[in-house]
N, C-alpha and C positions, 0 to 999 in steps of 0.2 A: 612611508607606505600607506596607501589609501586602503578603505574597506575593501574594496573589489581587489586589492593585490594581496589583502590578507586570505579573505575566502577562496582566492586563487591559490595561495600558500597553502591552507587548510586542505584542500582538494588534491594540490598534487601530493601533501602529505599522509594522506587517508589510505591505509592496505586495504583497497576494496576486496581482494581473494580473500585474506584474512576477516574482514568483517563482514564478507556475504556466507561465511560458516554462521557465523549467527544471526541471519535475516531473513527474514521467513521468505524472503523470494531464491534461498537456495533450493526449497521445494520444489518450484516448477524446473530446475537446472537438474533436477534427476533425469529428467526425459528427452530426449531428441526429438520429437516429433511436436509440432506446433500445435493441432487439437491438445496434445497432452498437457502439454506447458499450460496454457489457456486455461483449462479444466482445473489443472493442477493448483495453478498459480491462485486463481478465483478461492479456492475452499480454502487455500493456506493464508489467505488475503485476510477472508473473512473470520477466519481465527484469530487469527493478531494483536488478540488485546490481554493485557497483562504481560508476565514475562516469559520471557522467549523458551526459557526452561521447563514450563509448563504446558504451553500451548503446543510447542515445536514437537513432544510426543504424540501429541493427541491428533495434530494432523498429519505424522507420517503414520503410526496405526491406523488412522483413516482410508489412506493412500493405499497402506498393504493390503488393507481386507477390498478396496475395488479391485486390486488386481495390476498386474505390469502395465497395462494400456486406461490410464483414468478417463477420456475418452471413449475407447470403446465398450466401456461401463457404461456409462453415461447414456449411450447412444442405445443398451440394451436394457435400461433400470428397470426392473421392477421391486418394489419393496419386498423384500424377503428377511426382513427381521435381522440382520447382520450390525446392524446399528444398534439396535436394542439396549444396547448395555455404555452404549457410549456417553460420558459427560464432561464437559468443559464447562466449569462454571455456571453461566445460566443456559448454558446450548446442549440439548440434549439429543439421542439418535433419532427419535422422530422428525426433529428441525434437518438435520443432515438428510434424510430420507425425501423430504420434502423436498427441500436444496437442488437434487440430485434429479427429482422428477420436474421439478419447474428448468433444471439446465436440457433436460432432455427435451421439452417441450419447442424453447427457444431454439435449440439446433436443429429441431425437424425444421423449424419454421425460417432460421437465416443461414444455416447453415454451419458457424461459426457466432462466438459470444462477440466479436468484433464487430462484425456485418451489421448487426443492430444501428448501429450509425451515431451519426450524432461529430458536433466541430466543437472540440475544446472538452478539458474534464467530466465542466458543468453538465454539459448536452449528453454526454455521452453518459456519465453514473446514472441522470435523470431516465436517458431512455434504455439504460440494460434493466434499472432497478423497477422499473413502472415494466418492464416484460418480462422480467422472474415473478415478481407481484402476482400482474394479470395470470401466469400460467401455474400458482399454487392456487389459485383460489383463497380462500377464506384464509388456510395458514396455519400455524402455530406461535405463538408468544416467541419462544427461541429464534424461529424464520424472522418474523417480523423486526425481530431486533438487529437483523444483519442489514436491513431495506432501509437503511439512511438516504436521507436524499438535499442536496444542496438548495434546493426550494423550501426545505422545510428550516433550511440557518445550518445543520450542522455541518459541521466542516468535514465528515465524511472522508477520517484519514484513511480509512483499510482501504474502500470505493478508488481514491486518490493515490493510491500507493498501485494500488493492483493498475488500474489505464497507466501508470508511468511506465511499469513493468512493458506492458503492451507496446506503449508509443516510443521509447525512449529507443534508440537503437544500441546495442549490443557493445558499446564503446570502450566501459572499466570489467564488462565481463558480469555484470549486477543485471541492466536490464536487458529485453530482448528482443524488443523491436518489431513484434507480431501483426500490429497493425498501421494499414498506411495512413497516419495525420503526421499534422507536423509536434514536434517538441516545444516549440513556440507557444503552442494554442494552450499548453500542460499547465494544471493549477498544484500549486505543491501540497503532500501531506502534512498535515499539522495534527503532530503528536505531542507530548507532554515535553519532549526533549528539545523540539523543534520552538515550540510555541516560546518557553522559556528564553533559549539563545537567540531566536531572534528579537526578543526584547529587550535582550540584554544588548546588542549590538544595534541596536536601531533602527532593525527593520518593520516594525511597529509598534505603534502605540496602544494598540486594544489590548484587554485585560484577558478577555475569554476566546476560547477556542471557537472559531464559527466558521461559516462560507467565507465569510465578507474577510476575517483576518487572516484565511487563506489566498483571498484573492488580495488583501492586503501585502503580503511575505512576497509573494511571486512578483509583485508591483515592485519591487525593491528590488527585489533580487535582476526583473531582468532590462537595471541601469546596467548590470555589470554584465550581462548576459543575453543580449535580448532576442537569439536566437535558440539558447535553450538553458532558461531562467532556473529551471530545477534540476539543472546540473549537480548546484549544490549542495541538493537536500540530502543524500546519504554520506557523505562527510560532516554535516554540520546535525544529525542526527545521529549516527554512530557517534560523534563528541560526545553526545549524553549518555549513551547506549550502552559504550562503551564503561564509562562511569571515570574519564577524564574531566569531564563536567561535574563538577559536584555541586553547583549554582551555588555556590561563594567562591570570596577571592581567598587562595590562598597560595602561599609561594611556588608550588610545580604552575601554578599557573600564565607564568612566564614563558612558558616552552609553549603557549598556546600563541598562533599567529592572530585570534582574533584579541588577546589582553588588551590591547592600547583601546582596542572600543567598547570592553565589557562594560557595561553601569553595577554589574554586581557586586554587591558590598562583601 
């Protein structure tokens, strides 16, 4: 069996229903309505760091105090102190406030968080994040921490994760397809799980997490794929997520389709 028919094995082996209960894009799946998902999916995006058991309260409390339509919050914000008391780590409700008036800014102005444009990941994180920027003005520490940008190195998983969300179409029930590019054009997120097993299994050689080892991962991935390269990434991310991965070898690790290529000791 070659890598590409292991990571194929990995995939059809993956419960995505089952693992999209714990993914922060089961957020934007509370909604039917595509401004909503969009809106939704974006602020659960940019939550996303740390563990899922933490963050995943803080933004559906988030989500309940906007109201059933995140959206058409959005599209009426005015700061009215509802935030105030909210903290996730370094992100406090003033940053959510801001957030929230810089999304309403860009909607008056494209319409939708899509429409901003841009071909491939890179272009597109570049020009939503340089147009939430522009329309907070000056900022807060918290805001500015969300405004990664792949011009600047980092590899900008939440950014990467939420356009997949967008681009990827609606296939295992995970993503949703909101915006017209293709999957092709899509750079994979590189998170701690991710970064790990693809080094373990050879899809590169960098040490640290950046643009370049994202655009690295997807360069690999799409020999086996080359029409939608990050297919793989929520199977071979929920591996670690999951806590199947425990980045050593040890005997359950045999039931893994990727063992034969791990280098983990």
């Amino acid at each position: 069996m070659s890598l590409g028919d292991a990571l194929e094995t990995l995939y059809s082996q993956t419960d995505f229903a089952a693992r999209k209960a714990r993914d922060p894009v089961r957020v934007a799946h509370r909604y039917t309505r595509a401004g909503d998902q969009e809106v939704a999916g974006l602020i659960s995006a940019l939550f996303a760091y740390g563990r899922v058991d933490l963050f995943g309260p803080v933004v559906d409390d988030l989500l309940d105090r906007l109201g059933p339509s995140p959206r058409d919050a959005v599209d009426a914000w005015e700061d009215d102190g509802r935030f105030e008391d909210l903290v996730y780590r370094w992100n406090r409700g003033p940053d959510v406030a801001l957030l929230l008036s810089a999304m309403r800014r860009v909607l008056e102005d494209h319409g939708s968080l899509g429409a901003v444009g841009g071909k491939g990941s890179a272009q597109r994180i570049e020009r939503l994040v340089m147009a939430l920027d522009e329309a907070a003005g000056e900022g807060t520490r918290g805001f500015r921490s969300w405004m990664n940008r792949p011009s600047k190195g980092s590899a900008c998983k939440r950014w990467a994760m939420y356009v997949r969300w967008m681009v990827r179409p609606d296939i295992e029930g995970v993503d949703l397809g909101l915006w017209d590019a293709s999957p092709a054009e899509l750079v994979i997120p590189v998170d701690v799980h991710v970064m790990r097993i693809a080094g373990f299994i050879g899809l590169t050689t960098r040490k640290t997490a950046g643009w370049k080892t994202a655009e690295d991962i997807t360069r690999s991935l799409r020999r086996f794929d080359p029409v939608d390269p990050v297919r793989f990434d929520f199977a071979i991310a929920h591996l670690g997520i999951s806590g199947l991965c425990k980045g050593h070898k040890r005997p359950e690790c045999s039931a893994c389709p990727l063992e034969p290529y791990c280098s983990a000791n």
